[in-house]
N, C-alpha and C positions, 0 to 999 in steps of 0.2 A: 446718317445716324449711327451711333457708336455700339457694339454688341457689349452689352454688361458682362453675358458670361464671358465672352473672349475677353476683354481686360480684366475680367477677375483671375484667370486660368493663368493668363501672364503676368502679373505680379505674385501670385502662388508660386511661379516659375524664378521667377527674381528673389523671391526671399526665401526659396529653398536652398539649405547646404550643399554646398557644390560638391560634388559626388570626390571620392577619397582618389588619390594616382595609385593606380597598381602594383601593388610591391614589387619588391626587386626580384627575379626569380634565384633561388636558393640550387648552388648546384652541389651535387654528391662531389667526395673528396675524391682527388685521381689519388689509387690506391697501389704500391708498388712492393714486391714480393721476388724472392727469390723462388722457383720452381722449384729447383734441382735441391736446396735448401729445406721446405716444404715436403716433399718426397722422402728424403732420408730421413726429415724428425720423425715422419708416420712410420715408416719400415722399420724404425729402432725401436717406437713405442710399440708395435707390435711385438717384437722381439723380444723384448722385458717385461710386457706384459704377459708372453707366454712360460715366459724360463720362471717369473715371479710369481704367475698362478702356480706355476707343477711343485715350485717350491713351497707355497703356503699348505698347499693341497696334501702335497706325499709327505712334507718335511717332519721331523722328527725334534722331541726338544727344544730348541733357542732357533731351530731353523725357520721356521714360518715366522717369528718373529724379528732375525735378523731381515729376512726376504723384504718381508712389509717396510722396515727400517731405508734397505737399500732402497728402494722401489719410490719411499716418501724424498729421498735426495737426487737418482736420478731420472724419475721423470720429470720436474722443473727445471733442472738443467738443459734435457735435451729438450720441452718445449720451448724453452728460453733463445737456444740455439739456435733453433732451428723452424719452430712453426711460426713464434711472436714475433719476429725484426718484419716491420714496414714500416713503412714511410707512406703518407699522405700526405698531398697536398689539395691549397682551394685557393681561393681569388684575395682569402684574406692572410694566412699562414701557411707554415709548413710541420707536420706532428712529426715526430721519428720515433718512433716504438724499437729502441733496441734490446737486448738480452733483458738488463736489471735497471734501467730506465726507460722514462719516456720525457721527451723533449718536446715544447712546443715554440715555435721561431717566428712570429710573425714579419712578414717580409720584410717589414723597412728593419727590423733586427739585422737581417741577413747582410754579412757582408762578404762572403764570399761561397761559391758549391766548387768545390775544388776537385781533379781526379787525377790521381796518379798510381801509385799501387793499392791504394783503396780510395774510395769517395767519402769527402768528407764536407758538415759542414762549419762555417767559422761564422760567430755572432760578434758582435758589436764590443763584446768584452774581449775580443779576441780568444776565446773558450771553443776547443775544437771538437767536433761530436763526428763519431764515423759513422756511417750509414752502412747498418748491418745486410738491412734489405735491400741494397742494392751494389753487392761484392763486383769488384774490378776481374774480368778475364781475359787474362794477357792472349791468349790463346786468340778468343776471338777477335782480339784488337788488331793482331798481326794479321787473320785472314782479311780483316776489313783495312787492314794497308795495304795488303798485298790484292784485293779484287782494285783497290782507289788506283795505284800504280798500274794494272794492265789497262783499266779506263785512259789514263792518262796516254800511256802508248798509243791505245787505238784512236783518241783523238789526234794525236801527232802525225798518225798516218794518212789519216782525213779518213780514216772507218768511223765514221760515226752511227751507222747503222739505221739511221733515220731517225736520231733521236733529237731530242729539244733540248733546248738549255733547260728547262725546267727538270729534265730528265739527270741533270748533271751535275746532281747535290754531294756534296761530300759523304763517303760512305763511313758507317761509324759502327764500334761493334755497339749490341744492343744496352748494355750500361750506359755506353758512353753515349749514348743521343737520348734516355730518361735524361741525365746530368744535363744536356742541353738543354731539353725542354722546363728541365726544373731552373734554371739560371732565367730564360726569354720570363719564363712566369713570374721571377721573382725582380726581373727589373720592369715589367708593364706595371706592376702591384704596388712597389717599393713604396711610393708617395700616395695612393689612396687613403679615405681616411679610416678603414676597416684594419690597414693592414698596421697600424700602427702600434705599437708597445713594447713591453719587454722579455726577453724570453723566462722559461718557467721550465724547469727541472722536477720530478719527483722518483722515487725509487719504486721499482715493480713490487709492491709488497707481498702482491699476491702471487709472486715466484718466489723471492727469498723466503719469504717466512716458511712454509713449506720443506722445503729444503735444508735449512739451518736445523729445524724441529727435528727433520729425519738426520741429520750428521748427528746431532744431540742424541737421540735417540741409539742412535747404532752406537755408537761410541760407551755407552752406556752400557748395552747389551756386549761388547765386546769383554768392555771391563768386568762384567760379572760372569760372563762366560768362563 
């Protein structure tokens, strides 16, 4: 004999919506930055910002008001230079935040991350964008040839030291192996269908305009001075 409630409980089960597939997980953009970059933009805005208070503060006549003037042109500069350039990347594009742009490149755009005295990248229009946050250092490129060559010796001699071939990756200075890892990500992505579209350019406005206002402005105050 058949239980009622049990086959009522199982077509209740059958004609319910079948539960939704779990999104896809969202990951944070890997975020790339100059340190040494970073460091000098703050230590000049300190800098200017102390020489431009004593100047507001003590100044006499047109001088607090040139002060203010210089102060509106070059603090966007040097955050421009120096705190704003990185680069992001994710599974679907690449952004590049330089000085007075920002670039967005979804991968299949990309057609090539190039590195030779600067890193750059090239889109599909063949349109070349430098990647400020991530500057070439000849210096460290040479010590990382020069540690890859005594590796090379000391394998020739059979010192190997105990190590594994996994141990035995090419050595790279630290620009140049982000630029490898941003290349591997951009050809696993390249044909996904997230990464697809066209790139998209806009102008930093919120550095220029600033800036322009304060040259306007000084030039102004120069001229009536």
């Amino acid at each position: 004999m058949s239980n009622p409630d049990r086959s009522s409980s199982e077509s209740e089960r059958a004609s319910a919506p079948a539960a939704p597939a779990p999104a896809k997980p969202v990951y944070k953009d890997r975020v790339y930055r100059s340190p040494a970059g970073v460091v000098g933009g703050v230590l000049l805005l300190g800098l200017f910002g102390w020489l431009g208070g004593d100047a507001v503060v003590s100044g006499d006549g047109l001088t607090p008001w040139l002060a203010l003037a210089s102060l509106l042109v070059a603090v966007p500069v040097v955050v421009a230079f120096s705190v704003r350039p990185a680069v992001f990347a994710n599974d679907d594009r690449l952004r590049v935040r330089n000085p007075f742009r920002v670039i967005e490149l979804p991968w299949a755009s990309v057609v090539s991350l190039r590195s030779g005295y600067s890193n750059e990248v090239i889109d599909s229009g063949g349109v070349k964008y430098q990647l400020w946050a991530i500057p070439v250092s000849l210096r460290a490129r040479k010590k990382a040839a020069r540690h890859q060559a005594r590796e090379a010796q000391r394998a020739a001699k059979g010192d190997g030291g105990g190590r594994t071939s996994v141990d035995a990756r090419p050595v790279r200075a630290e620009t140049d192996q982000v630029m490898v890892d941003l290349r591997e990500l951009c050809e696993a992505r390249a044909k996904a269908a997230g990464s697809q579209g066209e790139p998209s350019v806009r102008w930093a406005w919120e550095i220029v305009g600033p800036a322009v206002a304060g040259a306007v402005l000084l030039v102004i105050l120069v001229a009536v001075g």
